[in-house]
C-alpha positions as CSV (number, residue, x, y, z in Angstrom):
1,X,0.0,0.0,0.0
2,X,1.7,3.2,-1.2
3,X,-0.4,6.4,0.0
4,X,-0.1,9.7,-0.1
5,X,-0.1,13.0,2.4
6,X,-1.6,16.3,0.2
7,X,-1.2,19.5,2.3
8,X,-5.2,20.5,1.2
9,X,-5.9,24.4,-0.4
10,X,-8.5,26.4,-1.7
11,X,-9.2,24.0,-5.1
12,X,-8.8,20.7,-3.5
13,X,-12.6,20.5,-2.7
14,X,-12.9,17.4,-5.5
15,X,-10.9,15.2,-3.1
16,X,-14.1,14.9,-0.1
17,X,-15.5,13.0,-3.1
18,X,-14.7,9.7,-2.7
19,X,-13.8,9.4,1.7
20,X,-13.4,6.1,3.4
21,X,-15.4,5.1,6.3
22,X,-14.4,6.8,10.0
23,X,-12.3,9.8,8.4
24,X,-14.5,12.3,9.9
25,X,-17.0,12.0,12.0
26,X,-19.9,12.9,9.8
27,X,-20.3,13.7,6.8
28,X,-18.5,16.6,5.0
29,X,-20.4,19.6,4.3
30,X,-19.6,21.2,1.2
31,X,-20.4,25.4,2.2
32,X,-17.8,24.5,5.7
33,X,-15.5,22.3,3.7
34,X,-14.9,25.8,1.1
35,X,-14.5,28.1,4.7
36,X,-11.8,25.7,6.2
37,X,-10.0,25.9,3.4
38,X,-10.2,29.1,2.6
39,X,-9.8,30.0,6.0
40,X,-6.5,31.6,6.8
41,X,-4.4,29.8,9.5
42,X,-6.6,26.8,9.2
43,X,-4.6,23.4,7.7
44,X,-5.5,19.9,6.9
45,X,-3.3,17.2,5.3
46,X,-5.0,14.0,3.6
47,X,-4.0,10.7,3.2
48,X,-4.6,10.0,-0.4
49,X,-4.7,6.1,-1.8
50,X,-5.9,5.6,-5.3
51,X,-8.0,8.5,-5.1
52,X,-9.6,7.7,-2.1
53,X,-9.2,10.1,1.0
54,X,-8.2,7.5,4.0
55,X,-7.1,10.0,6.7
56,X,-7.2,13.7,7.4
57,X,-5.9,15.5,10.0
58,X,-6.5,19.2,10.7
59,X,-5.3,22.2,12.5
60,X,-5.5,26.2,13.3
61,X,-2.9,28.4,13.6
62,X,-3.7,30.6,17.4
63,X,-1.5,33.7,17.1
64,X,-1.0,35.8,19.7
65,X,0.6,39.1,21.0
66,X,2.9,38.2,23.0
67,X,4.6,34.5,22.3
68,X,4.9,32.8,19.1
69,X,2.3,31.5,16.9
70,X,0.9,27.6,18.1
71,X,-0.5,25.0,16.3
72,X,-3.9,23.1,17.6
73,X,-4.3,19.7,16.5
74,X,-8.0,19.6,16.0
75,X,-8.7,16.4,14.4
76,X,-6.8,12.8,13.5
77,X,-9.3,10.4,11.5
78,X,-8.0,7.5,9.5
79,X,-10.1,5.0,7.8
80,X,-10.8,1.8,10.1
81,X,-9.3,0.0,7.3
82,X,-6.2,1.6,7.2
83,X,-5.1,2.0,10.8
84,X,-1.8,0.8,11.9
85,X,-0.1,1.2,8.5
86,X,1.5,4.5,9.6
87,X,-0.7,6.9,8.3
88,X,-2.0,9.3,11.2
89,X,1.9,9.3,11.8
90,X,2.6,10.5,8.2
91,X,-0.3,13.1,8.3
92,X,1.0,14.5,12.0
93,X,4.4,14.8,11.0
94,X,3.4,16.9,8.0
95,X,1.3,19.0,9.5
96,X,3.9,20.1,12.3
97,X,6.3,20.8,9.3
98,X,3.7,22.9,7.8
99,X,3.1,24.7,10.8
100,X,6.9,25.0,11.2
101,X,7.5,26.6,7.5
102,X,4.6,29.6,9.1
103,X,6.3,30.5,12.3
104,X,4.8,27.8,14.9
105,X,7.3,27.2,17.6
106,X,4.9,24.3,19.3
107,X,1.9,22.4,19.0
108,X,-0.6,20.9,21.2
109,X,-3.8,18.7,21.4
110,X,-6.2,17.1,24.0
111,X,-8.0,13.4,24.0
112,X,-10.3,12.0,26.2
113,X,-8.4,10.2,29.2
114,X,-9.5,6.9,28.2
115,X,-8.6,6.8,25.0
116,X,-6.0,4.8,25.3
117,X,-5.1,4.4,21.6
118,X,-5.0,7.8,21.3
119,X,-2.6,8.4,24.0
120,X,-0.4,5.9,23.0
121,X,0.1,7.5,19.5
122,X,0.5,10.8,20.4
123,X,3.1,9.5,23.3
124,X,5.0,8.1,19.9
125,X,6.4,11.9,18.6
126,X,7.6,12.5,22.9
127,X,5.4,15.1,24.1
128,X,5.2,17.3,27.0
129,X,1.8,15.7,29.2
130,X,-0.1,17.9,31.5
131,X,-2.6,15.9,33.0
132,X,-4.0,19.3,35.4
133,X,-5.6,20.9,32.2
134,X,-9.4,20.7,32.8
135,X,-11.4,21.4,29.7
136,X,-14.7,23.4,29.2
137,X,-17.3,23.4,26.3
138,X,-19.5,26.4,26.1
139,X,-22.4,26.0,24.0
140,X,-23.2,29.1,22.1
């Protein structure tokens, strides 16, 4: 299996034509697909094989006044059918290069404290772990 990571721009809407199972976690919606990626200082990279799209992962550029630019890791799908075979590492490791090339000096994420799989990937590229964040969701 020989797949491919695209770094996804304004144009690349055709390629949320043909998506595996368990990339996202609904289905795409054409008016918010063309505001991500027009959107500055948001960034997805795909995982292309034979024109299907079997991972995604996306991020947002957080800039601020007074430190340097961060990265947030929004979102790691991959296709149940294609787990294990390297590609959520492919797509993370491009998308900290990407956010490298426009001034990000680090990167963070959050999952569920559970999720072990999760965990145990993201442990894989040597982190910093703070285990005293508490998160909030504000419905607006």
């Amino acid at each position: 299996m020989t797949f491919a990571i695209k770094r996804l721009r304004p144009g690349d809407e055709a390629l949320f034509a043909n998506i595996a199972d368990d990339v996202f976690d609904a289905p795409v919606e054409p008016a918010r697909l063309a505001i991500y990626l027009n959107s500055p200082g948001h960034m997805m990279v795909a995982a292309m094989l034979d024109g299907l799209m079997v991972g995604q992962c996306a991020g947002v550029i957080h800039c601020h006044i007074d430190k340097a630019a961060e990265l947030y890791v929004d979102d790691v799908g991959s296709a149940s059918t294609h787990r294990r075979q390297g590609i959520a590492a492919a797509m993370l490791t491009e998308l900290f290069e990407w956010s490298r090339e426009l001034g990000c000096e680090e990167a963070w994420l959050a999952t569920e404290h559970d999720n072990d799989v999760a965990k145990t990937f993201y442990r894989g590229f040597s982190p910093i772990e703070d285990a005293s964040i508490q998160f909030y969701l504000f419905k607006l």
